[in-house]
C-alpha positions as CSV (number, residue, x, y, z in Angstrom):
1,X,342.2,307.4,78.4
2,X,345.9,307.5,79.0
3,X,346.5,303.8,79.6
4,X,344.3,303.2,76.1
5,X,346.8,305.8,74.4
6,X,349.6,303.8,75.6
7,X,348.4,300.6,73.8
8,X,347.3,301.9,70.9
9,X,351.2,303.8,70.6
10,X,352.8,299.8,72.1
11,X,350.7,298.4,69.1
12,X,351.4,301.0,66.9
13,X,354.9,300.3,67.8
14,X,355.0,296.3,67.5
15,X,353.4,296.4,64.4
16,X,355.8,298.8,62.8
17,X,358.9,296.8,64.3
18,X,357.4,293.7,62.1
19,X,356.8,295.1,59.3
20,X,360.3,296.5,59.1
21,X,361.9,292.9,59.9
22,X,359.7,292.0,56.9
23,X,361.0,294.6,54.5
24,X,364.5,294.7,55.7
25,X,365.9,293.3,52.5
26,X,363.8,296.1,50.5
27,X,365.4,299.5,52.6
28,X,367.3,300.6,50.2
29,X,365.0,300.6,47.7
30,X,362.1,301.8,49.9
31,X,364.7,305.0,50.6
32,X,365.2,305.2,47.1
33,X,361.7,305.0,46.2
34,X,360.7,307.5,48.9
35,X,362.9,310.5,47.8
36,X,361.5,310.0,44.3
37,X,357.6,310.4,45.5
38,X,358.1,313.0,48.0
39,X,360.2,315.4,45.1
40,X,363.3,315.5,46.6
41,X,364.4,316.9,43.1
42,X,362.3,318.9,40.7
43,X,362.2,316.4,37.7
44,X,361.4,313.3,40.1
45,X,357.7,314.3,39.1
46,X,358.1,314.1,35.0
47,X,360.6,311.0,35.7
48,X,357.8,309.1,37.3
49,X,355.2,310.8,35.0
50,X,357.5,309.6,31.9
51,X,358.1,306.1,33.5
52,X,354.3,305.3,33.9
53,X,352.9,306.9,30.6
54,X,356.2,304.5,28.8
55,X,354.8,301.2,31.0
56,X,350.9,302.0,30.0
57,X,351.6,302.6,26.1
58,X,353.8,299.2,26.4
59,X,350.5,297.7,27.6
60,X,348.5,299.5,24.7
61,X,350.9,298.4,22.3
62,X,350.8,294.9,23.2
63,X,347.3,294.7,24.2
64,X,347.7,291.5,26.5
65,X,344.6,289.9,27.8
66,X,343.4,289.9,31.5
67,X,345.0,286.9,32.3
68,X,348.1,287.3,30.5
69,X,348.0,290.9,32.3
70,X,347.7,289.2,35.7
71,X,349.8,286.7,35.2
72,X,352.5,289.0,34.0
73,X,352.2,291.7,37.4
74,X,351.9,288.7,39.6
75,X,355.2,286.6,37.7
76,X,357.3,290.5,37.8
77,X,356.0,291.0,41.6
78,X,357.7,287.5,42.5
79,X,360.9,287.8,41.0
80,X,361.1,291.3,42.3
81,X,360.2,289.7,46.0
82,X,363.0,287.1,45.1
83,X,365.7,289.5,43.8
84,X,365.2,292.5,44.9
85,X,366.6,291.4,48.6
86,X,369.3,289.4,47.4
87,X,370.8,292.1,44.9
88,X,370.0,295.5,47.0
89,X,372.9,294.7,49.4
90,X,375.1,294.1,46.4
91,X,374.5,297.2,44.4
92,X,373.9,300.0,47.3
93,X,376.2,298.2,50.2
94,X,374.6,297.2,53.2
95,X,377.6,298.9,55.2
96,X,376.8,302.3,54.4
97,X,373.2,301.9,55.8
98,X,373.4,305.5,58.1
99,X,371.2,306.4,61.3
100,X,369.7,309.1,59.6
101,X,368.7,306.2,57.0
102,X,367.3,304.0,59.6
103,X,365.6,306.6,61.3
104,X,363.5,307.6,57.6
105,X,363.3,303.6,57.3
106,X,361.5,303.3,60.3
107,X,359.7,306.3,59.7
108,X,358.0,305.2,56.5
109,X,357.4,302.1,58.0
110,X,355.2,303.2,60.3
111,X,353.5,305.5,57.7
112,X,352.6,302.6,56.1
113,X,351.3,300.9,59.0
114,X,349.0,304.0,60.1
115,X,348.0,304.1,56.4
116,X,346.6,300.2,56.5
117,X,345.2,301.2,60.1
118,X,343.3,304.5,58.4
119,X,342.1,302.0,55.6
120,X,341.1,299.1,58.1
121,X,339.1,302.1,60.3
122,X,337.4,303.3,57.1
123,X,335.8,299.9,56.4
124,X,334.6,299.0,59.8
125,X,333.3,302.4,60.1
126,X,331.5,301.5,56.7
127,X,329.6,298.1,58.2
128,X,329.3,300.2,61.2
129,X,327.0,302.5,59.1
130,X,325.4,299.6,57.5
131,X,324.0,298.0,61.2
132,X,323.3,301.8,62.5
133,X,322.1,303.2,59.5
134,X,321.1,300.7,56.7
135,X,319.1,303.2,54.5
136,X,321.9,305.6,54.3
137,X,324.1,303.2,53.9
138,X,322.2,301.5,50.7
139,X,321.5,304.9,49.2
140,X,325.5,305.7,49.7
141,X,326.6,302.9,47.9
142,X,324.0,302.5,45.3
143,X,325.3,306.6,44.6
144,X,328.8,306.1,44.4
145,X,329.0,303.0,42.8
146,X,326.7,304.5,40.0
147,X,328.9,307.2,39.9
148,X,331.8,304.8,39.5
149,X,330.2,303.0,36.9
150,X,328.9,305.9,34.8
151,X,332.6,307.6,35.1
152,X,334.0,304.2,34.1
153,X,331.7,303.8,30.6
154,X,332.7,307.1,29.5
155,X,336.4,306.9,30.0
156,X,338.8,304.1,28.5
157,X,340.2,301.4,31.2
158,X,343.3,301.5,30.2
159,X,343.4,305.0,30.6
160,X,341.4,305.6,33.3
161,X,343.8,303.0,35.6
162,X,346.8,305.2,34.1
163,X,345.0,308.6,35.8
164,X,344.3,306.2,39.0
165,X,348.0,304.8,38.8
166,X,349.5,308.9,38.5
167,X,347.5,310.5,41.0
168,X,348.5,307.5,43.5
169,X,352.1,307.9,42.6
170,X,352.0,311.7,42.3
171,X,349.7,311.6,45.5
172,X,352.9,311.6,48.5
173,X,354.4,314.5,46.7
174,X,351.8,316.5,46.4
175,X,350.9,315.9,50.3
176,X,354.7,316.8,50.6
177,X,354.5,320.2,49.2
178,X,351.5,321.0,50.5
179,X,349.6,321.6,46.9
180,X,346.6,319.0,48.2
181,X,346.3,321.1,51.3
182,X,346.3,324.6,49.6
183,X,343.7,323.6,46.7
184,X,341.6,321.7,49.1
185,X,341.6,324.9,51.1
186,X,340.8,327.0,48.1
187,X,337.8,324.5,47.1
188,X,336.5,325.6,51.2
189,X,336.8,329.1,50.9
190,X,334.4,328.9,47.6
191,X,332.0,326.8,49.5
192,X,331.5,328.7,52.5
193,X,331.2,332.0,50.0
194,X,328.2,330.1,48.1
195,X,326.7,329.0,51.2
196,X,326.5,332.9,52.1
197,X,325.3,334.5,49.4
198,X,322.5,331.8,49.7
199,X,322.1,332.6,53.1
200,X,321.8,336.5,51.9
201,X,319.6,335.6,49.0
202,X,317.2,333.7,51.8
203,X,317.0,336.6,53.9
């Protein structure tokens, strides 16, 4: 069990070492990008609220079609991939990069690499159901992608992928301060008391 521990931690390890060679040129911005979702400061949250709600009512306003959308996110994503490395140095000086820095470089580095790990280990666990338990795993999916469906004629795309986009955004601070925690506790506590008062009504 101990040797298998050992790998896992030696892969978890390699893998994180890559990916940080990979986003070397971004660290600086990553660092930046991380204080601003975990809240270091109390208007971080409206600032990245603000910043989405502008970007969306951009979109509304100029009501591109999907391919123009696409082709917009993919042409901003490859300029940023081009840039960003080549001006980051420039602008926050590669000289001043600390230990302390480093160390919360590495760190979310291999946050990201447990959170692609999580997501991998959620999908095989899926097809996983699918060969063990095929009728469960039909009825599953047919439910949730009704659900998904139904949710998705009653709300507005646009609007619907800005609540997807804020929550995801919103989603490390929250985790951060603990509010996803506390409320998922609270949602408990009123379960287990409806599942004894039916308990009481049965007897």
């Amino acid at each position: 069990m101990a040797e298998g521990d050992n790998r896992s931690s030696n892969v978890l390890a390699a893998e994180t070492a890559s990916l940080e060679e990979q986003l070397q040129g971004w660290g600086e911005v990553m660092l930046i990008a991380d204080k601003i979702l975990r809240w270091e400061r109390a208007w971080f949250p409206p600032a990245v609220m603000g910043v989405v709600s502008l970007v969306f009512l951009l979109i509304y306003y100029l009501d591109p079609s999907v391919l123009s959308g696409v082709s917009s996110f993919v042409m901003f994503l490859c300029l940023a991939d081009y840039l960003v490395p080549i001006l980051a140095p420039r602008i926050f000086g590669s000289n001043k990069w600390t230990t302390e820095q480093q160390q919360r470089f590495h760190e979310i580095c291999s946050n990201l690499v447990k959170t692609r790990r999580r997501a991998v280990g959620w999908w095989r666990r899926l097809f996983t159901l699918k060969e063990e338990k095929p009728k469960m795993y039909f009825m599953t999916m047919i439910a949730s992608l009704a659900a998904v469906a139904w949710i998705g004629q009653q709300v507005h795309n646009l609007f619907l992928t800005y609540l997807i986009v804020t929550f995801l955004l919103l989603l490390p601070g929250l985790n951060q301060h603990g509010i996803i925690s506390k409320y998922i506790g609270m949602a408990k506590r009123e379960i287990n008391k409806l599942l004894k008062q039916k308990e009481k009504k049965n007897e």
